[in-house]
Structures are given as C-alpha cells and as structure tokens.
DOZA-391647 format. One line per 8 residues: number of its first residue (from 0); their letters; for each residue x, y, z of N, C-alpha, C. Coordinates in steps of 0.001 Angstrom, whole numbers, plus 500000, padded with zeros to 6 digits. Example, Ala and Ser with C-alpha at 12.3 -4.5 7.8 and 13.67 -1.06 7.14 Angstrom:
BEGIN
0) as) 513190/494310/507800/512300/495500/507800/513200/496700/507800  512850/497750/507080/513670/498940/507140/512900/500030/507870
# end
This chain:
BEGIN
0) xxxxxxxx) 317466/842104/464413/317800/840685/464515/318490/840408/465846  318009/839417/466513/318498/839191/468232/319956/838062/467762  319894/837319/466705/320741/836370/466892/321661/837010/465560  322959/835771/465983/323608/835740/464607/322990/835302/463290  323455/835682/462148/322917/834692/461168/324276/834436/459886  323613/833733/458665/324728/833105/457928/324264/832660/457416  324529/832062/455957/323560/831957/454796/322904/830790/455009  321504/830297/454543/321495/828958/454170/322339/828263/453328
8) xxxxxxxx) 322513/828887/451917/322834/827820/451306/324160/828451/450411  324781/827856/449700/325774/828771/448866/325329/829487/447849  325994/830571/447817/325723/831808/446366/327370/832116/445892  326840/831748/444705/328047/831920/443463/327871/833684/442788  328993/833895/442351/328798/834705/441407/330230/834890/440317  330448/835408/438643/331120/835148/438327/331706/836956/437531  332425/837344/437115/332702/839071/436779/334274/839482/436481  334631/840231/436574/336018/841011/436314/336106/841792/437498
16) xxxxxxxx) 337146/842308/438019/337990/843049/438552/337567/844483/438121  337053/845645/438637/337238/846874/438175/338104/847915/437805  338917/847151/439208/340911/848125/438988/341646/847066/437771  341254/846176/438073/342142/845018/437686/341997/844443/436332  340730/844244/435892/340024/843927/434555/340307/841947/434767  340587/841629/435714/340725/840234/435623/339407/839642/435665  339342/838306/435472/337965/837686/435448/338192/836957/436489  337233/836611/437648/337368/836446/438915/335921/836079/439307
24) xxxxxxxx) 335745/834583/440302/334575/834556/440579/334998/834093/442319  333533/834044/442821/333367/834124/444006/332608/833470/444626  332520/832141/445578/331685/831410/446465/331352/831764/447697  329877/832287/447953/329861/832603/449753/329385/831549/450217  330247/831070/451064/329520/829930/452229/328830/830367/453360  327991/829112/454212/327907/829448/455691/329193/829399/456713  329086/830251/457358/330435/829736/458132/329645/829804/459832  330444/829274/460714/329794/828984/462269/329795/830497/462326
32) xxxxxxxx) 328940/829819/464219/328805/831684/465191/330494/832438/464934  330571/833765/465159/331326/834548/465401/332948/834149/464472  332615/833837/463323/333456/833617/462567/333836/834811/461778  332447/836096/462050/332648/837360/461180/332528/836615/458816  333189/837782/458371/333419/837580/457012/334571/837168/456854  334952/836217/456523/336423/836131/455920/336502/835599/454392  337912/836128/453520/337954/836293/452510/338948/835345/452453  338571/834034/451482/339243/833174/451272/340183/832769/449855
40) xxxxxxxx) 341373/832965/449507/341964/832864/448498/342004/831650/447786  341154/830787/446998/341650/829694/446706/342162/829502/445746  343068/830427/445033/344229/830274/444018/345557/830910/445156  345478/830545/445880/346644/830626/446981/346343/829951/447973  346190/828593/447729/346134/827552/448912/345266/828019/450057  344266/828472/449395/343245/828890/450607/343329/829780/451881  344112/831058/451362/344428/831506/452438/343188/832925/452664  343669/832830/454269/342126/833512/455037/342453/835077/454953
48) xxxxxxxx) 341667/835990/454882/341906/837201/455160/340681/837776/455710  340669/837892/457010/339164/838189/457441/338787/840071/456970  337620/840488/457229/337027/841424/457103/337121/842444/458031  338511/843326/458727/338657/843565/460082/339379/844697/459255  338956/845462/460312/340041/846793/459910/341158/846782/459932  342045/845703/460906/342901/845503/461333/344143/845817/459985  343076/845116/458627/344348/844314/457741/343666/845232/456958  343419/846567/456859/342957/847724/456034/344766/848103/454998
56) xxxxxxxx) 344682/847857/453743/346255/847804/453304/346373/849113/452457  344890/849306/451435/344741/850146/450587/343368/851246/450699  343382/852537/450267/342082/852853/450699/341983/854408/449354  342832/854332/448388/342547/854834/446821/341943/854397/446501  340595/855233/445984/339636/854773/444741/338846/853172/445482  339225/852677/446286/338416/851351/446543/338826/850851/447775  338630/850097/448497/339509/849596/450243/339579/847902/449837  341184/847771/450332/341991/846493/450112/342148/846078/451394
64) xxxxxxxx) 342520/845212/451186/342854/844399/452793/344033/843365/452444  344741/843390/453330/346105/842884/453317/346284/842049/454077  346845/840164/454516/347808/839821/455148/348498/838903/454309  349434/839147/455389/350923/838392/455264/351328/838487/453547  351308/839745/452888/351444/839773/452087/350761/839558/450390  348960/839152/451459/348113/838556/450472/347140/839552/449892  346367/840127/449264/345754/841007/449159/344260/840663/448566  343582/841408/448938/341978/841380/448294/341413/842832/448095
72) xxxxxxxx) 341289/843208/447240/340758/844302/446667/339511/844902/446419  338929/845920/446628/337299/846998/445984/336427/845362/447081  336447/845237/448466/335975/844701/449307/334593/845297/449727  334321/846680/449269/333562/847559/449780/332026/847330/449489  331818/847393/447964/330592/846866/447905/329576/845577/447925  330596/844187/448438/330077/842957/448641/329898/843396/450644  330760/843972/451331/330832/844099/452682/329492/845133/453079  329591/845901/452191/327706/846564/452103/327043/846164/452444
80) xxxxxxxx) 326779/845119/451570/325902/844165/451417/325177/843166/452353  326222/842629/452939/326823/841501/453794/326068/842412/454913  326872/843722/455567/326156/844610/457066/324978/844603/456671  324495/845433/455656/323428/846186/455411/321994/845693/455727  322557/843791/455124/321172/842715/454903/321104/841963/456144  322468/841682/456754/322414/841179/458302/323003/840030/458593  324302/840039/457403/325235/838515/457654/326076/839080/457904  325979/838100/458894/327266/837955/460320/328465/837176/460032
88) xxxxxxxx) 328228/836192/459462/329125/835045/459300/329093/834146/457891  330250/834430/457367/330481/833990/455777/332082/833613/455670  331772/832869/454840/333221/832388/453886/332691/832787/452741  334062/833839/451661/333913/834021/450471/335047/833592/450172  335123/832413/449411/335950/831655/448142/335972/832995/447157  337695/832976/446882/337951/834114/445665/338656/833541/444939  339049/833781/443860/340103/833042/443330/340613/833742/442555  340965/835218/442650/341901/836300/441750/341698/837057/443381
96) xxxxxxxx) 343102/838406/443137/342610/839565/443859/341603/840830/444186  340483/840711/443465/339609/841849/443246/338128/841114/443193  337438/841389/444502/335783/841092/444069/335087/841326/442817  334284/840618/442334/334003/841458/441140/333417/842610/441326  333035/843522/440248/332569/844405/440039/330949/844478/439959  330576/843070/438853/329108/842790/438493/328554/844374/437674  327251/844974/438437/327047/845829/437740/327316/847198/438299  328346/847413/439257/328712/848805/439996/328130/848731/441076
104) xxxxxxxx) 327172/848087/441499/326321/848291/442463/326167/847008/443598  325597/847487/444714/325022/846096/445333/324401/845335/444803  323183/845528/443681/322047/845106/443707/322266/843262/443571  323290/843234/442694/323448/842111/442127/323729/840817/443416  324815/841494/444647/324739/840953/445717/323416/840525/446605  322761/841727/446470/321691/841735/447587/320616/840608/447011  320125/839972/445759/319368/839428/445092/320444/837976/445316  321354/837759/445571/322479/836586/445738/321956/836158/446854
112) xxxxxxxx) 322023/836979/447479/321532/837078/449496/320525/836365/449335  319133/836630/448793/318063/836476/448974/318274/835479/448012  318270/834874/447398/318392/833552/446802/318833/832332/447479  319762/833258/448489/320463/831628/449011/319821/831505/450401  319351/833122/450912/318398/832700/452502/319432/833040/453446  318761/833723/454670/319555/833594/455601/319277/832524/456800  320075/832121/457743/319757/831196/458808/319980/831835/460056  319171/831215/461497/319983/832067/462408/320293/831446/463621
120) xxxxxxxx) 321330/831559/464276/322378/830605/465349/321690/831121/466539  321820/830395/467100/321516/830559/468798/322181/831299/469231  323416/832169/469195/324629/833173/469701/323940/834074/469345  323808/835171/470173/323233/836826/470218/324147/837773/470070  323182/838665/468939/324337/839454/468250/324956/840376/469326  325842/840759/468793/326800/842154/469783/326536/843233/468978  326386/844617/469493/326526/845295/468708/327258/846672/469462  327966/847123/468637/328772/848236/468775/327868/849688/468645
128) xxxxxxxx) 328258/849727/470112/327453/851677/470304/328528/852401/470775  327959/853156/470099/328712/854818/470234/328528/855687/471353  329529/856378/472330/329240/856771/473523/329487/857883/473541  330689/858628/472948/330942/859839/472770/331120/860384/471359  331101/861386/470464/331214/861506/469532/332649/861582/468990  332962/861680/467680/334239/861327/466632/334552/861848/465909  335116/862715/465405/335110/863445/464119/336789/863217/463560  336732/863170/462385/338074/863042/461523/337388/864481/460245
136) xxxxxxxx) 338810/865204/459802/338194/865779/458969/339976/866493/458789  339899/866996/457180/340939/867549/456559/340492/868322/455259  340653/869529/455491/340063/871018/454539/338526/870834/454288  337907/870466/453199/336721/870497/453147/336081/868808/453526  336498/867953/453538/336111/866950/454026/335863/866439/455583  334521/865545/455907/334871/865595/456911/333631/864270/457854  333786/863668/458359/332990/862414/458831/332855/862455/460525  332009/862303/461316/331507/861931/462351/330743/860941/463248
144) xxxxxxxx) 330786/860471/463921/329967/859860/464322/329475/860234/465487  327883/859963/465651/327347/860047/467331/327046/859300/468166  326910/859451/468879/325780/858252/469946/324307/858052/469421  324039/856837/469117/322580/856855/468831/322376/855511/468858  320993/854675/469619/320820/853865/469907/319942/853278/468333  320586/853642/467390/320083/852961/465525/321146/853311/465019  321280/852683/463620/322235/852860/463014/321579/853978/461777  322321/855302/461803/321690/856701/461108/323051/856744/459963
152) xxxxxxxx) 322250/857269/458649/323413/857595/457962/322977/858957/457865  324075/859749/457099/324011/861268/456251/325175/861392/455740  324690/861642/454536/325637/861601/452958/325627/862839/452679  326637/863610/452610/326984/864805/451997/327676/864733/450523  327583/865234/449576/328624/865201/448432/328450/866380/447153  329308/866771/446931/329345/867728/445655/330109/867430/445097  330141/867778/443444/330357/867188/441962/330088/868846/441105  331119/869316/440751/330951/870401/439675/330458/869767/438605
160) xxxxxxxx) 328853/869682/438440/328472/868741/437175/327325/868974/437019  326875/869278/435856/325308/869315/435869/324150/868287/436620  324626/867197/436452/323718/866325/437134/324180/865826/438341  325305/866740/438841/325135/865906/440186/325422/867579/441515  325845/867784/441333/325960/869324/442238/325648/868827/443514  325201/869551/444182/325331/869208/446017/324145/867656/445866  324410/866954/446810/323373/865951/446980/323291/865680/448444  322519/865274/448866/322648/864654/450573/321436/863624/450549
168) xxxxxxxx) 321844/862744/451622/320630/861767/452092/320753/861320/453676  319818/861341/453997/319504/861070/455422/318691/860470/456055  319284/859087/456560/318295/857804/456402/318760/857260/457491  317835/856056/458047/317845/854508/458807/317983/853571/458248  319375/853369/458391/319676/851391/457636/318577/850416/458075  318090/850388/457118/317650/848937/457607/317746/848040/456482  317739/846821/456167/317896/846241/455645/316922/846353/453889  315560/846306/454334/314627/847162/453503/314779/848141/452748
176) xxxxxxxx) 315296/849280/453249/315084/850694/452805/316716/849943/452424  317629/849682/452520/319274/849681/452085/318751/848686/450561  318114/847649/450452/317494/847005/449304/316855/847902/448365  316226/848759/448737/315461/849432/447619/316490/850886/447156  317141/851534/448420/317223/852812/448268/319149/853333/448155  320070/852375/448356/321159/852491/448398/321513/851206/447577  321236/849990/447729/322064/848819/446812/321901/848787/445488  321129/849645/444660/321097/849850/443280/321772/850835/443049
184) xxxxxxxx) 322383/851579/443429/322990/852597/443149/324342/851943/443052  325068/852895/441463/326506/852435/440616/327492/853234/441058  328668/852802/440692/330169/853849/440888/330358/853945/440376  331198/855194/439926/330793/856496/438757/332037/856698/439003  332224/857652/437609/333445/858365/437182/333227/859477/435977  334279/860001/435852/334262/861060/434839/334959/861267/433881  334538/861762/432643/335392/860665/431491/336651/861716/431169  336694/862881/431922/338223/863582/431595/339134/863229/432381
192) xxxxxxxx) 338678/861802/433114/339806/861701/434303/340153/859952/433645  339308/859580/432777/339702/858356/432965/340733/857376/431932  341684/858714/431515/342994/858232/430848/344198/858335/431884  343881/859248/432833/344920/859887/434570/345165/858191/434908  343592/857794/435168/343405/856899/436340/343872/855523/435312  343588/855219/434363/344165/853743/433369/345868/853753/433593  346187/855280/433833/348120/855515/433260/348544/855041/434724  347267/855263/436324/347836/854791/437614/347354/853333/437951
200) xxxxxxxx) 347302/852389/436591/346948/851114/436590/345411/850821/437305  344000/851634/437148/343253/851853/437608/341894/851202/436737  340664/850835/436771/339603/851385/436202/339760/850010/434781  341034/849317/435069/341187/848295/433212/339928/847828/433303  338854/847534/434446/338042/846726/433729/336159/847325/433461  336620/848631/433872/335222/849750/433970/334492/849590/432590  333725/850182/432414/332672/849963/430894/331643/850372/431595  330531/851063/430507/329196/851274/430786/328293/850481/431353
208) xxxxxxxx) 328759/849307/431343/327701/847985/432258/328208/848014/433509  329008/848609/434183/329754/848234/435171/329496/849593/436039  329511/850868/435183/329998/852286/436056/329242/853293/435526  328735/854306/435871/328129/855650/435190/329306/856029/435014  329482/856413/433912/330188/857541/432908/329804/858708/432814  330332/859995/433500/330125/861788/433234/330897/862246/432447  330725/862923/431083/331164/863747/430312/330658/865208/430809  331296/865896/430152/330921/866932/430944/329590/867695/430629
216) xxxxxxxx) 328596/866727/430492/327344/867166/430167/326397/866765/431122  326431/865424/430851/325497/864196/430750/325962/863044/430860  325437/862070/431443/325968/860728/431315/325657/860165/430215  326809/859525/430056/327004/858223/428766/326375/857137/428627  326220/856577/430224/325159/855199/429872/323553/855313/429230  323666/855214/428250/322046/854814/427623/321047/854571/428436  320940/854204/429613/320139/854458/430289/319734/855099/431539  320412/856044/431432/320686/857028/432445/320547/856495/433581
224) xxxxxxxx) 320363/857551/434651/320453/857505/435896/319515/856324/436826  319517/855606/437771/318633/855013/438617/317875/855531/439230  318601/856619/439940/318042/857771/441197/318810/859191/440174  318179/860172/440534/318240/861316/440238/319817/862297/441294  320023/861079/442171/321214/861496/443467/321754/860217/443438  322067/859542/442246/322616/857784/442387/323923/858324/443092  324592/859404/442501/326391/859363/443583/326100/859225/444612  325889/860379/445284/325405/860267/447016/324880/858582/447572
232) xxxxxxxx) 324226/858343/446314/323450/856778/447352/324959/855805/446924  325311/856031/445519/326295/855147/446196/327589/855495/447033  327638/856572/447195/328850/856980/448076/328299/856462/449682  327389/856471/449817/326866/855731/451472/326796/854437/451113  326402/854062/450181/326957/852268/449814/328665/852165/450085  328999/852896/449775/330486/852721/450120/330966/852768/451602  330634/853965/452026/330577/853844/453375/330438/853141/454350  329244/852222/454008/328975/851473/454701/329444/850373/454916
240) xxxxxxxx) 330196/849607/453307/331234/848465/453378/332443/848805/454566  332958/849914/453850/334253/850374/454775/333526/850158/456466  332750/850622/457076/332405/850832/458495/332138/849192/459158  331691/848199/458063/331278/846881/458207/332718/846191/458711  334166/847298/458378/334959/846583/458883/335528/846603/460145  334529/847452/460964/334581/847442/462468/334017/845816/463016  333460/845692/462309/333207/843662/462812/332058/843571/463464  331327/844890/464177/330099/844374/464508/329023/845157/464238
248) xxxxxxxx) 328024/845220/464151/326710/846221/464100/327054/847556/464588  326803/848399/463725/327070/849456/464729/325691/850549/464659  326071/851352/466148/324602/852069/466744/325261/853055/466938  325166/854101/465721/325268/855765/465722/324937/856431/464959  324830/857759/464585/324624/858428/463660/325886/858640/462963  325875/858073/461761/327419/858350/460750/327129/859793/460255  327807/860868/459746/327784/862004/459338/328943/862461/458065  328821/861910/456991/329938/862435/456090/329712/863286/455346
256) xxxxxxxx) 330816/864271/454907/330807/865298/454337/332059/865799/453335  331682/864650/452228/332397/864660/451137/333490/863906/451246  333539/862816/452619/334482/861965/452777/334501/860813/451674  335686/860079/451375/336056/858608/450756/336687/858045/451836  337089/857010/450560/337243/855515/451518/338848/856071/452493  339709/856818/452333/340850/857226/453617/340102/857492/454787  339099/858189/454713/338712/859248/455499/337627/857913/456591  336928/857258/455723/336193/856301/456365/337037/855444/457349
264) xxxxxxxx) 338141/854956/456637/339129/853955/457178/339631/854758/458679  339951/856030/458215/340567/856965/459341/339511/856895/460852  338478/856621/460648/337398/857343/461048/336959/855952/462047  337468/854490/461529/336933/853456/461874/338518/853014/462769  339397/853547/462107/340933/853127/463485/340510/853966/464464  340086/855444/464414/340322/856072/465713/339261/855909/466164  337770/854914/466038/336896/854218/467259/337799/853298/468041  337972/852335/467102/338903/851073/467310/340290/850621/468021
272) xxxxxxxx) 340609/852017/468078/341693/852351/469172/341600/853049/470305  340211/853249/470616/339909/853795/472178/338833/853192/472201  338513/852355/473170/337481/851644/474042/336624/852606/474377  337147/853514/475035/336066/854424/475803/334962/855125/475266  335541/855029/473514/334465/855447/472713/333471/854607/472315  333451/853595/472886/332048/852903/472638/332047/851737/473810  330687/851036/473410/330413/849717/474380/329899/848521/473654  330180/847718/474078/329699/846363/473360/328208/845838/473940
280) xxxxxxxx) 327391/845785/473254/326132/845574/474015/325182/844116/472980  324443/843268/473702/323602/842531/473456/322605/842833/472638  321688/842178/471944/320353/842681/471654/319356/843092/472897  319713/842082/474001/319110/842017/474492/318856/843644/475723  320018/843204/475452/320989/845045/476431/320514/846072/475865  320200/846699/473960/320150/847099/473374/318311/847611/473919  317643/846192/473885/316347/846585/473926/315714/846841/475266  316297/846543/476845/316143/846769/477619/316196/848480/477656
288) xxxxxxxx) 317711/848653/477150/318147/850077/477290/316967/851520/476661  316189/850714/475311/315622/851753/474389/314273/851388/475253  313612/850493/475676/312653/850638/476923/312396/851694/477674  313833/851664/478388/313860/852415/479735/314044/853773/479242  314343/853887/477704/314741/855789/477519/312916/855568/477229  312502/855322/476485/310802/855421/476194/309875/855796/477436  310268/855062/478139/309513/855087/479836/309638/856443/480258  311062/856753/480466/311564/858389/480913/311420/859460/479827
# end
C-alpha cells in the first residue's frame, strides 16, 4: 500500500474483558492522515491514549498502555489486526479498561475490518526499516530482528504437552496470508495453572468460547484445534500487536524464540531508542530501493 489508509465507515463490536471479565464495547472510527491508532476512553471524558510504545505500562500475560494514569488493557490482538490488514489511522471508542476478548482470536476483528472497508489518503506511508540487527534475549528466550526490505516473521515455541511440543512458523505478512493463517488462531492456557492466575486477579473472564483450554492431555474445547500449531500462530498474532506499537510499518525479519509480550516490548524500546538502527523510508523510497537491488 503506497498511501495511508483508515476505515470507511464505523465498526462496532460488543464482549468482556479477559483479565477483567467486565463487559465492554468498542467503536472504531476514521480518523485523519498520521493520526496513528488512538485509544479513546469514553467513560472517562474521552480521554486519548494513543498506540505508541511510549505509554507501554504493563506487559504480563497481555500489553497495557498507560497515560496520565489512564489505562487500556490486552491491546494486542485488536493492534494485530489494525498492522497486519493495513490501518494506519483509527479512533477506538472504549468504554471500560480492557478490549474485548470476542473469540481469543483476530478473526472476529479482521471480518469488522472488512465490513466497514478501508479508504486511502493522499499522505504516503512511512515505513520503518531495519539497518543493523537487534537481539534481546534472557536464558532460553530470545527475539531479533534483521534488515530486510519485507516484513518476515519466525515463531519459535515449546509447550511440555502432547499437542503442542516444539512448533515454528515462518512466513511474509501480508495482509492475506495474516487473514487466513494467523488471525484465527486463539489464546490458550492450561488448566493446572488457571486457579495461580484467577488468585493474581487474571483470566475472570476466560471460558471455552473465548480461549483453548490444555489439560494435561488434550484440549477441552469441543471443538478442538483450528490449526494443528494454533499456539505458535497465535503467539505471532501477539507479536505482532506488540511490534504495531512502533507506529509505523515495519521492514525486517522478526525472529522469536519462545519470547512474550516483556521480551517483545524490550525488543521494540531498544529499536526506538537508537536511530541508527533504522531509517524512515517512503513507499516510494522503498520501491526505488528493491529495483535497484533486482538490477544488481
């Protein structure tokens, strides 16, 4: 996509809180060029909290965002969504602290998207490239990024579990393949952990419509699995919200390896605090540049 874009028209949606169990709904508007996502409180006099790493507050079990004391919560899988499909510029009306949940997954977003249409502004996108490589990492975990003129994922993850044991995926975002092959995929848990996580005020509003459930067999939901590697796809659904809060497109190869949302967050301050690790480039810059490597 050469330009900005931003919805046509408004998309509603209505759900609970996953940490929270509150019932909470949500309006996305259009908003102008270079307005980014911002998260609008309107059971607090409408206050703004944009989509920036800047105001990164929480990053247990889900990534929060914080100002001036205001909070918005599990931001991760509507911000997926939002990069993945190619909106630039939104107002989301909230009116509790916690996006909903819906059904664990993007899907429910991405079908919102496409209902309401996208539009596109005369302002040309920017996009963020990667110049030197990045790595954050602590004992067995561990995330990277490279230089690469596309945006590359690779999902690493292991699960002592019958159905999930090592998994990996290694793909090109595009909007397409993120619709079919990552936004259906749910967030999961395991059911010997999930009296720990209720006692750290966690999970009140989880249920089988909402989350895969692991016993230590088999999953609980009646209708099993989506994908045969649904963690892994949604653990790069996750990923990808968190990275969306660098603010612009980004052009590298991501590399995680059993990282969560700290490790992501970690991973997106220390671009964000050295310039030198990347460049801000045009579409237009973008496609001149992948020309001239083709030619040579």
């Amino acid at each position: 996509m050469r330009f900005e874009t931003t919805l046509q028209r408004p998309a509603e949606a209505r759900g609970i809180g996953l940490h929270s169990g509150v019932p909470v709904s949500i309006r996305i508007l259009p908003a102008p060029p270079s307005t980014g996502i911002v998260f609008v409180r309107t059971d607090l006099d409408n206050f703004p909290i944009p989509a920036s790493w800047r105001y990164v507050a929480r990053v247990s079990y889900a990534t929060s965002l914080m100002r001036q004391g205001v909070l918005i919560s599990t931001t991760e899988h509507l911000l997926s969504v939002f990069y993945s499909m190619g909106v630039d510029n939104a107002y989301v009306e909230i009116d509790n602290l916690e996006v909903p949940i819906l059904d664990g997954s993007g899907r429910p977003y991405v079908d919102l998207l496409r209902a309401a249409g996208l539009k596109s502004y005369r302002r040309r996108k920017r996009f963020l490239r990667i110049r030197r490589p990045v790595t954050v990492e602590a004992g067995s975990k561990r995330i990277s990024i490279l230089p690469s003129d596309r945006f590359l994922l690779t999902c690493d993850v292991f699960y002592d579990h019958p159905l999930i044991g090592h998994q990996a995926l290694d793909m090109e975002v595009t909007p397409e393949r993120y619709a079919e092959e990552i936004a259906p995929a749910r967030t999961f848990g395991f059911a010997h952990e999930l009296a720990q996580m209720r006692d750290m005020g966690l999970i009140r509003g989880a249920s089988l419509e909402n989350a895969i459930c692991f016993d230590r067999e088999t999953a609980r939901n009646p209708e099993g699995l989506r994908f045969p590697d649904e963690c892994c796809r949604h653990k790069a659904l996750d990923l990808i919200g968190d990275l969306a809060l660098i603010g612009k497109p980004l052009l590298g190869h991501v590399i995680a390896e059993r990282a969560g949302h700290a490790m992501h967050a970690a991973l997106v301050a220390r671009i964000m605090s050295d310039p030198s690790l990347y460049e801000i480039l045009s579409f237009d810059q973008l496609a001149t540049r992948v020309a001239h490597a083709l030619v040579s």
